[in-house]
N, C-alpha and C positions, 0 to 999 in steps of 0.2 A: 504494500500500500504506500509505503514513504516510496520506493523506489518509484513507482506511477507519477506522484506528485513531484518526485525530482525531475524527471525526463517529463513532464508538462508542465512545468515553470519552466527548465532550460529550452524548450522548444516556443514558448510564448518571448521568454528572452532573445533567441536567436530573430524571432517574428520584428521584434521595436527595432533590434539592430539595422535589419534590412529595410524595416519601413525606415526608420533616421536617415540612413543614407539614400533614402530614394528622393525624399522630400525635400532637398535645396535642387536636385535634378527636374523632381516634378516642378517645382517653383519658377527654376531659370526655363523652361519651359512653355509655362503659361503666360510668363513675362515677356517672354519672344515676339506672341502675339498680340501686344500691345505693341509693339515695335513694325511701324506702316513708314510705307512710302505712296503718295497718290501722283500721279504724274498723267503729263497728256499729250497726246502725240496729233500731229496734225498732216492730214494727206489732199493736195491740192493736184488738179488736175486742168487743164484748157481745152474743150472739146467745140467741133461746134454744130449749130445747131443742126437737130434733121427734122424738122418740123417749120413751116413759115404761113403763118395768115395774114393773107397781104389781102387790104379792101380799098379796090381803087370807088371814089366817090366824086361825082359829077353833078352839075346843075344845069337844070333845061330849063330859059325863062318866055314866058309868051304870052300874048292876047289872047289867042285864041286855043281851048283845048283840045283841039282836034290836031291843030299843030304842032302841040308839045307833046301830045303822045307820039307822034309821029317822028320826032327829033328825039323822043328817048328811044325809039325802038333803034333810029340812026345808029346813034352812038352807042349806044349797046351792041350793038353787030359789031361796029368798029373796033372796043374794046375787046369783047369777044375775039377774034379776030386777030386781034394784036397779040393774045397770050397765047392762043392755039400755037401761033407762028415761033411760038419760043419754047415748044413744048409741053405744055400744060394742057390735061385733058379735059373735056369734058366735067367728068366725072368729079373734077377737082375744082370745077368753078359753080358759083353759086350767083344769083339775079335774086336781089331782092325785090319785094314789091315798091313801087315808087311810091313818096311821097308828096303828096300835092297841096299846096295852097293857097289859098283864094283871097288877096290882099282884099279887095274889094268888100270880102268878105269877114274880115275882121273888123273887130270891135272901136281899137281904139286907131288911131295914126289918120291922116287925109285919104284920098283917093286918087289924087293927081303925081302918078306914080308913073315910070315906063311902062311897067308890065304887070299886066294882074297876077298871072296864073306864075309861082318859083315850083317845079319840081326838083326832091333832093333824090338821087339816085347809087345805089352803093352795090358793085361787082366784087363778091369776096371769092379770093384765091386758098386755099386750103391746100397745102402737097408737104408731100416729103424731100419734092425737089427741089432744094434749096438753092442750090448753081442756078438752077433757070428763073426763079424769082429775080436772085441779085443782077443777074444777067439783065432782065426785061425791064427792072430799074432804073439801069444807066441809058435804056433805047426810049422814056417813054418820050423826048421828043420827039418821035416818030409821028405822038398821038397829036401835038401841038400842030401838025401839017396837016391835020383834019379838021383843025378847029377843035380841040377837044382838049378842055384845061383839066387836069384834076384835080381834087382835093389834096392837101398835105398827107402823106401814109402816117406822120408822126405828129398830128393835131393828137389833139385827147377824146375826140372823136371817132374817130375812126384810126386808131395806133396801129401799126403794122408787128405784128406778136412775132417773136421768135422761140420755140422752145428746145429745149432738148430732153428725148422722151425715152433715151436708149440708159436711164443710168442700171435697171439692172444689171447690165453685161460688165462695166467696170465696177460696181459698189465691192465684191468680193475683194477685189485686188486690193484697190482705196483702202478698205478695213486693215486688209492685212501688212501694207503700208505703214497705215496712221499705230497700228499696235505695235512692229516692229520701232519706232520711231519712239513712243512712248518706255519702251523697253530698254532703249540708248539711254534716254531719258534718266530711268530708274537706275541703269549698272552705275553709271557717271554718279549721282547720287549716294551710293551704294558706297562705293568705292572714296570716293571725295570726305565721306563721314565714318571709314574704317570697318566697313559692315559690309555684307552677302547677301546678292539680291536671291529671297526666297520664292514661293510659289505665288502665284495671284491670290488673292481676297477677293476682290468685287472689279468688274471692269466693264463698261457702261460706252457701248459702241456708238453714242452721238447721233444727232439730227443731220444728216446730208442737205447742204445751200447747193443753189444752182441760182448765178446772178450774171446779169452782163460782165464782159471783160474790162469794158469804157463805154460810153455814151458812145461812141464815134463808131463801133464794130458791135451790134445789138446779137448779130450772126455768132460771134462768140462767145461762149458761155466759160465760167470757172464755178467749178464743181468742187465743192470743200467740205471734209467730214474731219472734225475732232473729237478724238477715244478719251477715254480716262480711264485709267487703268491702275489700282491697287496692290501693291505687291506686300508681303510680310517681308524684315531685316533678319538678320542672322549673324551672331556674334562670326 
């Protein structure tokens, strides 16, 4: 009976020994992970666009509206016409319905006016064919030899849209870019304050922007995504 209770104290003893020594190990341990680095990496790109809505807009003015219909359908052919010639199909142009109005017929302002009847008229181009848009741009003096002025494409009217709609095909790459970049980030870090970059903690792959390059080039886009990324120190 004593000999039992000897060999289960000394076995209970052996037991604190090894917890004792395990517990400044467990300790530096869980202390470890309080020890963070948060860092962010940034991955920029210049693409440009594949997508262009371009709305050319025109004005028919008259006395008579039999004649202004008739000088819209004009210049609508004409337009028409102009873009086919630069490759743009069918399929990719749109005729809105005209707008028509009747000064005579308003409320407020005289009546002694050149022309009763302003129609506003708007041709939107929609394509993925960007070259032929920018192309048809630099030609539309073509449309000025018809008599046929256009609106501004960059009024706030009728803006000429640029977009670019292909980011899933580079967002993988971008990611793994902007992580790798964040990672420099952390070793540099790491290193600079005497420590070992550990495994991730949390790492938070950011909003993707897509904004003009400049005012002056709408056709190019800059695509930018920044990570933040988490890592645990290590003595």
């Amino acid at each position: 009976m004593e000999k039992g209770k000897f060999y289960s104290g000394l076995f209970i003893m052996i037991g604190l020994i090894f917890l004792g020594l395990m517990i400044p190990k467990a300790v530096s341990n869980f202390r470890s992970f309080d020890r963070i680095v948060t860092v962010k990496g940034l991955s920029e790109r210049e693409v440009k666009a594949d997508k262009v809505i371009w709305p050319l807009a025109f004005n028919v003015v008259g006395n008579d509206i039999s004649s202004v219909y008739s000088e819209i359908d004009r210049k609508t052919g004409k337009v028409i016409e102009f873009l086919k010639s630069g490759g743009i199909q069918d399929s990719e142009i749109t005729v809105s319905v005209p707008t028509v109005s009747d000064k005579y017929a308003q409320e407020y302002g005289n009546n002694d006016r050149t022309f009763r009847y302003l129609s506003k008229n708007v041709i939107t181009v929609c394509t993925g064919n960007v070259d032929a848009v920018l192309a048809l741009m630099n030609k539309q003096v073509d449309l000025l030899k018809d008599g046929l002025v256009l609106g501004s494409g960059n009024s706030w009217e009728n803006p000429v849209e640029f977009k670019f709609e292909g980011l899933n095909d580079i967002k993988p790459e971008m990611i793994e870019d902007a992580t790798k970049n964040a990672r420099e980030a952390a070793q540099k870090f790491a290193k600079d304050s005497g420590s070992r970059l550990g495994k991730i903690k949390t790492a938070n792959q950011g909003t993707f922007s897509i904004e003009n390059r400049d005012s002056n080039t709408p056709y190019i886009k800059k695509v930018r995504v920044v990570s933040s990324v988490t890592y645990y120190l290590k003595n």
